[in-house]
DOFISE-200031 format. One record per residue (C-alpha): x negated, y negated, z; residue number from 1. Coordinates in steps of 0.25 Angstrom, whole numbers. Each point is the difference from the previous one (the first is absolute). Example, Ala and Ser with C-alpha at 12.3 -4.5 7.8 and 13.67 -1.06 7.14 Angstrom:
BEGIN
+-------+-------+-------+-------+
!     X !     Y !     Z ! gulum !
+-------+-------+-------+-------+
!   -49 !    18 !    31 !     1 !
!    -6 !   -14 !    -2 !     2 !
+-------+-------+-------+-------+
***
This chain:
BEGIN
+-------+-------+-------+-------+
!     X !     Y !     Z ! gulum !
+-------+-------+-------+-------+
!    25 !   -73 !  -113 !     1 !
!   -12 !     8 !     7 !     2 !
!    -8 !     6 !    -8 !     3 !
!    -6 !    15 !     3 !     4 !
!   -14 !     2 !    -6 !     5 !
!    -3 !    16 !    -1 !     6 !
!   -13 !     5 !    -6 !     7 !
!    -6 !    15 !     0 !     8 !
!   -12 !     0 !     3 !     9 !
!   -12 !     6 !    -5 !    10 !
!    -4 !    -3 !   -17 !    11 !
!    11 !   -13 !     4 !    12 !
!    -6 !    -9 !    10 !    13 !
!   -15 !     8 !     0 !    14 !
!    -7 !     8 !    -9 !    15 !
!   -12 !     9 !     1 !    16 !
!   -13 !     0 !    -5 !    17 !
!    -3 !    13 !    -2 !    18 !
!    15 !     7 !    -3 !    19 !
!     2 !    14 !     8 !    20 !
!    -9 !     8 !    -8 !    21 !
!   -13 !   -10 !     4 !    22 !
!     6 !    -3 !    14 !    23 !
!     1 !    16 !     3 !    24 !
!   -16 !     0 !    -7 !    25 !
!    -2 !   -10 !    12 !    26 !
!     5 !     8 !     9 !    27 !
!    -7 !    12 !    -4 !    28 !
!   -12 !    -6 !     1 !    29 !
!     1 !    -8 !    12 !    30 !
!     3 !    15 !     6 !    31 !
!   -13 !     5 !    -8 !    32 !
!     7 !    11 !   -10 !    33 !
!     2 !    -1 !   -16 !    34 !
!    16 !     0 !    -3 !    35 !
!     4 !    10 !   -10 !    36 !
!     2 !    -4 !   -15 !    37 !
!    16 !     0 !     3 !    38 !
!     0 !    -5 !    12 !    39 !
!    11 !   -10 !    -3 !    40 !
!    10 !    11 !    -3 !    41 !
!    -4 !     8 !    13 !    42 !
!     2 !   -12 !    11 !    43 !
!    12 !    -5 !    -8 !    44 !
!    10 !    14 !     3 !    45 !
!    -9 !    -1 !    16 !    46 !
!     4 !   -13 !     1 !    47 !
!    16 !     0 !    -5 !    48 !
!     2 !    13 !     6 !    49 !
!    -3 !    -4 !    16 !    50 !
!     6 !   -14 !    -3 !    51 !
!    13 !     6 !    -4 !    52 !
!     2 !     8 !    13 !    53 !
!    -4 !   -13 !     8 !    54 !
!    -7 !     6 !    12 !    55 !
!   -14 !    -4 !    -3 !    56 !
!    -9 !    -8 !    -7 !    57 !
!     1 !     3 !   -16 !    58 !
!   -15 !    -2 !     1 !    59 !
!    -3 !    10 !     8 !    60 !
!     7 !     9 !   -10 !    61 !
!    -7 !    -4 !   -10 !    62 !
!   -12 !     3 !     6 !    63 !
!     4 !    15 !     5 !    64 !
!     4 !     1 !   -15 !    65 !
!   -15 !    -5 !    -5 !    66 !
!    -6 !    11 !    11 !    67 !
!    10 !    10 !    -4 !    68 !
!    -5 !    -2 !   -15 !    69 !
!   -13 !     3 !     4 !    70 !
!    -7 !   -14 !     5 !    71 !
!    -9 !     3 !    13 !    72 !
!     8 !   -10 !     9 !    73 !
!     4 !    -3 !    13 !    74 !
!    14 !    -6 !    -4 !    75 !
!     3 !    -9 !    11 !    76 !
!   -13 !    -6 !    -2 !    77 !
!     4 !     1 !   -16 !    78 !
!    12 !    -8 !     1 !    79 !
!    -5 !   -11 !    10 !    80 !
!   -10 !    -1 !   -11 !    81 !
!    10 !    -3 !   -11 !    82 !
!     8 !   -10 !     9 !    83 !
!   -13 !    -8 !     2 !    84 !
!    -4 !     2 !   -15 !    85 !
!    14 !    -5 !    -6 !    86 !
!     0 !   -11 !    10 !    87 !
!   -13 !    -5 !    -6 !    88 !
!     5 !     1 !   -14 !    89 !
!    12 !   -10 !     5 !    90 !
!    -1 !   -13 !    -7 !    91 !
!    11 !   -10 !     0 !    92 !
!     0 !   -10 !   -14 !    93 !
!    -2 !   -14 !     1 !    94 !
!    12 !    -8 !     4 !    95 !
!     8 !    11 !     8 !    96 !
!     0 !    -2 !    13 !    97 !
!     1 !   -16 !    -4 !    98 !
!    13 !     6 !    -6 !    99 !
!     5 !     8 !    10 !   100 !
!    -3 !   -11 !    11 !   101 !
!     8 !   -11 !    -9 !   102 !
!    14 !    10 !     0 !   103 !
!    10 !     0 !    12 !   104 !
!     3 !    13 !     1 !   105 !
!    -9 !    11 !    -2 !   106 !
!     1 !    16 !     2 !   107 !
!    -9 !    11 !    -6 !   108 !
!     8 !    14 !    -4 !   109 !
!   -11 !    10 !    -5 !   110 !
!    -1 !    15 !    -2 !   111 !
!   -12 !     1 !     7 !   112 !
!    -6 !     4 !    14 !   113 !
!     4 !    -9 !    10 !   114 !
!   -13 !    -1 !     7 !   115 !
!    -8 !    -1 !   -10 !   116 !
!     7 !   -11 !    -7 !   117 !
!     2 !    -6 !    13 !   118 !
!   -14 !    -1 !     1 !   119 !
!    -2 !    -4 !   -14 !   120 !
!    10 !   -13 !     3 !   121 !
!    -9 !    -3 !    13 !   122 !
!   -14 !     2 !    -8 !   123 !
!     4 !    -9 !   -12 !   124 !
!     6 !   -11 !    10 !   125 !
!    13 !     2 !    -8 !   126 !
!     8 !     4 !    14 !   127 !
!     2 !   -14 !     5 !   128 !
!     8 !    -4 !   -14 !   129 !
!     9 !    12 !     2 !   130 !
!    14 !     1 !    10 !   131 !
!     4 !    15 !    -2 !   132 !
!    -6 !    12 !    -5 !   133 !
!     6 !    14 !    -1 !   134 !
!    -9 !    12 !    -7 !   135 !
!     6 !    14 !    -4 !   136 !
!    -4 !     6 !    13 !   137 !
!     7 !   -11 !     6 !   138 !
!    12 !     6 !    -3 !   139 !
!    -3 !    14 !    -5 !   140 !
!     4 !    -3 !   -15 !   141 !
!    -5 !    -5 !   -12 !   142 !
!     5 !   -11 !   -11 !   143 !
!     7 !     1 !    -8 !   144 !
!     9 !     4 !    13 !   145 !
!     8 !   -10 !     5 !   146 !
!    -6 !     2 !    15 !   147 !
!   -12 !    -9 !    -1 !   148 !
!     8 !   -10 !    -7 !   149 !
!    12 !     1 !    10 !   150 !
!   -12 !    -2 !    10 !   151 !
!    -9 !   -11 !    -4 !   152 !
!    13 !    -9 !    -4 !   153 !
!     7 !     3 !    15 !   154 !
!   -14 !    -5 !     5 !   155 !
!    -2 !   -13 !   -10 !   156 !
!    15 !    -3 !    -2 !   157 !
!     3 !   -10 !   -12 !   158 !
!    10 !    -4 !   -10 !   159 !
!    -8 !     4 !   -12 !   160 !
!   -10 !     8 !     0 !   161 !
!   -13 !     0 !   -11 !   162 !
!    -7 !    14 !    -2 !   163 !
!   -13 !     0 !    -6 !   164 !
!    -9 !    11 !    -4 !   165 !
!    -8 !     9 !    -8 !   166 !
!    12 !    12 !    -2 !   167 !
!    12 !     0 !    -8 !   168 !
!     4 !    14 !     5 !   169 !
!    -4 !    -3 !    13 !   170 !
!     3 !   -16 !     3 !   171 !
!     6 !    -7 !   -13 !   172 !
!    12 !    10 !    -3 !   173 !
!     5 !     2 !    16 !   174 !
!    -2 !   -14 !     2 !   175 !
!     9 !    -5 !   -13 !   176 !
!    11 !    11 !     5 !   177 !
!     0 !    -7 !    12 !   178 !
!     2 !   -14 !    -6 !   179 !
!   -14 !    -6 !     1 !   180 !
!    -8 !    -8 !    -9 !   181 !
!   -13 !     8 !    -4 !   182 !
!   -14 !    -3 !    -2 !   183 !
!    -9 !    11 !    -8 !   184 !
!   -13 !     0 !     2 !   185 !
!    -8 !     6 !   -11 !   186 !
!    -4 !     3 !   -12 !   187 !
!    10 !    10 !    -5 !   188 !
!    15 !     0 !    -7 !   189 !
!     9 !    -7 !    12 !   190 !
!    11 !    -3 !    -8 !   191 !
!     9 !    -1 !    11 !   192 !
!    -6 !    -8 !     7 !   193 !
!     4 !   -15 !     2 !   194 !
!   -14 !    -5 !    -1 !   195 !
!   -13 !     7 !    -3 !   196 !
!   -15 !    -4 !     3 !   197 !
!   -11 !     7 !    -5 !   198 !
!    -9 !     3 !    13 !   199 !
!     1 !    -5 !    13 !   200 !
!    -9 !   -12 !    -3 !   201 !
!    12 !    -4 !    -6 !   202 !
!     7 !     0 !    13 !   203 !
!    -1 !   -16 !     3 !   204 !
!     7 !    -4 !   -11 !   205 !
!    14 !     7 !     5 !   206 !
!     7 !   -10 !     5 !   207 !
!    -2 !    -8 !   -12 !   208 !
!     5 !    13 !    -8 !   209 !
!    11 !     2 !    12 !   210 !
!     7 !   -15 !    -4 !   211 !
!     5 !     3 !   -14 !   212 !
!     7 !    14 !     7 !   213 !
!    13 !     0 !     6 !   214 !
!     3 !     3 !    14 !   215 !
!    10 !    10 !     3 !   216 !
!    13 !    -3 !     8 !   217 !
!     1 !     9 !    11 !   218 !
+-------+-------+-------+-------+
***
């Protein structure tokens, strides 16, 4: 039976070094202003609110919302800024793409900005290890929605499909209503998960883990 591997994407095959807060410091500086104390809280609503309408970069919301909050900033030159800045910040564990090169099948369904993750794949040299990727604007919608998961299996079919990632609202739970085997990765309660790994370090020992777990019969 062929096997589908579907992983989200960021904190579950890369993680960042600094996390938003220090990535957006990054970018603040790289532009020359000092971010404001809640600066996490004022990109965050930028951000979510332009993604959500799906006509331009959510990067470039959150930057209007940093200027609109009172930073003395050109936003375009703002948000290309953060791009650059999280992209730094992208690391991918040891071991990862050594996994991701020794499965058969392997597609990426992710919540986040497909250019910037597009680019993250490239720059990491993950993108030659991986055969489909759909991103929520991709398909204007969001997981839990079924859209990105009706899109990334139509473009990576398989008889049973593996869904790894870092969410249980967003990856496990859809995924095991759909009849998938599920891979948390984290350090919270995942009890409904059929395997859990503490980090994404942790990610080359999935198919060990992935042996003692049943496939499903479609």
């Amino acid at each position: 039976m062929t096997v589908g591997y579907l992983f989200d994407f960021d904190r579950t095959l890369v993680t960042y070094e600094p996390d938003i807060p220090g990535i957006f410091r990054n970018a603040c500086e790289a532009v020359g202003v000092e971010p404001p104390d809640d600066a996490a809280d004022i990109i965050r609503t930028g951000y979510v609110e332009t993604f959500c309408a799906f006509d331009e970069s959510p990067y470039l919301g959150a930057a209007r919302a940093a200027r609109d909050a009172g930073l003395d900033v050109d936003p375009e030159r703002l948000a290309e800024a953060h791009i650059e800045a999280e992209l730094a910040a992208t690391t991918v564990p040891d071991g990862v793409g050594d996994l991701l090169a020794s499965l058969s099948s392997v597609g990426i369904v992710t919540n986040g900005y497909g250019p910037v993750q597009r680019r993250k794949l490239a720059e990491t040299g993950l993108e030659p290890h991986v055969d489909a990727v759909v991103c929520a604007d991709d398909v204007e919608a969001f997981k839990p929605d079924n859209a990105p998961f009706d899109a990334i299996t139509a473009a990576l079919p398989a008889g049973d499909y593996v869904m790894v990632g870092d969410s249980v609202e967003y990856d496990i739970r859809p995924a095991a209503e759909r009849g998938y085997r599920t891979v948390y990765v984290g350090d919270g309660d995942a009890a409904e998960a059929d395997i859990c790994l503490s980090s994404p370090a942790h990610l080359p020992a999935l198919p060990r883990r992935l042996d003692a777990v049943e496939p499903t019969d479609f």
